[in-house]
C-alpha positions in Angstrom: 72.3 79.7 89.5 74.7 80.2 86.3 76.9 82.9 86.1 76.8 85.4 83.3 79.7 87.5 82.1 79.6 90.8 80.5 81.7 92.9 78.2 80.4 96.3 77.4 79.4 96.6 73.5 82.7 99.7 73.1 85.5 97.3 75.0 88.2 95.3 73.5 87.8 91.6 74.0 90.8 91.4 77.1 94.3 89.8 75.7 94.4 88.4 79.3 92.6 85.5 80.9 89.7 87.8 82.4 86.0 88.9 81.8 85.4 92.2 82.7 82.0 91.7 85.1 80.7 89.1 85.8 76.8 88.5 87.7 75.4 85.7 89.7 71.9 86.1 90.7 72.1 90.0 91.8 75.7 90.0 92.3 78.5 91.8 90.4 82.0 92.0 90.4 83.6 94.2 87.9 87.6 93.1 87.2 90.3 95.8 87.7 89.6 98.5 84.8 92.8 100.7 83.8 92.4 103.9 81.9 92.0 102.5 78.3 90.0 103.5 75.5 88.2 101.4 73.4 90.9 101.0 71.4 93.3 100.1 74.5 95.7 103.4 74.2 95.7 105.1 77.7 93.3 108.0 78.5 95.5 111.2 80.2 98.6 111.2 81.9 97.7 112.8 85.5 95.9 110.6 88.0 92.6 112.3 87.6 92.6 111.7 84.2 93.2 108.1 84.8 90.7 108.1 87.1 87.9 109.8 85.7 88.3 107.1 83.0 88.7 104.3 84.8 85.3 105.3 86.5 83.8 105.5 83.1 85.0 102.1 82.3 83.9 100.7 85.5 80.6 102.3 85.0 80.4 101.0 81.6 80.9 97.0 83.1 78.1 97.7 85.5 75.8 99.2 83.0 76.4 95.8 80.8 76.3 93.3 84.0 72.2 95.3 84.9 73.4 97.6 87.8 74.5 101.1 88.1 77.0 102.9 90.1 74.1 103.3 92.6 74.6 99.5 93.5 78.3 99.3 94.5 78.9 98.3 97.9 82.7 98.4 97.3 85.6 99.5 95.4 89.2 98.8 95.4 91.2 101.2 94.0 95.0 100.6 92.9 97.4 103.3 92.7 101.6 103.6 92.2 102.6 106.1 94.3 101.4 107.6 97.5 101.3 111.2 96.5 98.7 110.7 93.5 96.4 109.9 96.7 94.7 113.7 97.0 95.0 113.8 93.4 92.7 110.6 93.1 90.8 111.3 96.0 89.4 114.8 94.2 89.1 112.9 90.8 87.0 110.1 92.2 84.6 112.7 95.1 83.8 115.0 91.6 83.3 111.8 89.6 80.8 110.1 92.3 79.1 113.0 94.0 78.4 112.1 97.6 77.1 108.8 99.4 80.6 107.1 98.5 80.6 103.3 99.0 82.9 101.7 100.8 86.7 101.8 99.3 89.9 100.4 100.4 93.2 101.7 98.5 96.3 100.1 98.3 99.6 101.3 96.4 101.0 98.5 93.4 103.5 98.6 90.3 101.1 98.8 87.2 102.3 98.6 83.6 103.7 101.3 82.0 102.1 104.4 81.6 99.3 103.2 83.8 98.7 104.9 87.3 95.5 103.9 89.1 93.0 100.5 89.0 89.9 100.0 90.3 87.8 96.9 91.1 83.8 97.0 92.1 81.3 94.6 93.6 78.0 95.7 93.6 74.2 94.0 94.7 71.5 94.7 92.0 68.0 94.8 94.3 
C-alpha cells in the first residue's frame, strides 16, 4: 500500500522538508499547521485567533487527504506559554462543538509571532 500526500489546493507549497497530510490506506496524519494564510503571513495575534485558524488549516489537510474532522482520533496541540491554555481551550471547544477527540498539549518555543500548533491523525472508515 503506497502512500499519498496532500496539499490543499489554497496552501503554499512548504519551504520546509514536509507534506502537509499524508494517507495510507484509511490513515491520516496531518503535519503541525501554524496560523498562516494562504499567503503564509499569520492570522490574529491572540491565541484564539491562532487557533481558530490553525483549525481551519488542519481541517483544510483533512478535507484534501478524504476525511473530515469527524475522523480524528487525536490531536496534538503546541502552545508557548501556559496561560494561553484557557484561552485555547475556549477557541478550540467553540471551533469543534462537542464529542472532542482525544488531545494531548504540550508547551514549545515556536517562531516569531506564532503561538499555538496542532498535529492530527485521523482513520477514514
Amino acid at each position: 500500500m503506497s502512500r499519498t500526500f496532500h496539499l490543499p489546493e489554497t496552501f503554499a507549497k512548504p519551504h520546509v522538508p514536509l507534506s502537509h497530510g499524508v494517507r495510507k490506506g484509511n490513515i491520516v496524519q496531518v503535519a503541525g499547521q501554524v496560523a498562516f494564510d494562504s499567503e503564509l503571513k499569520v492570522v490574529g495575534t491572540t491565541v484564539a485567533e491562532q487557533t481558530e485558524q490553525v483549525l481551519r488549516n488542519v481541517q483544510a489537510v483533512l478535507e484534501a487527504s478524504g476525511a473530515t474532522l469527524q475522523d480524528v482520533l487525536m490531536f496534538r496541540a503546541y502552545l508557548t506559554d501556559t496561560s494561553h491554555f484557557a484561552e485555547f481551550n475556549e477557541a478550540y471547544a467553540k471551533f469543534l462543538g462537542s464529542d472532542f477527540p482525544a488531545r494531548t498539549t504540550v508547551y514549545v518555543g515556536l517562531p516569531a509571532g506564532l503561538l499555538v500548533e496542532i498535529d492530527a491523525l485521523a482513520v477514514v472508515d
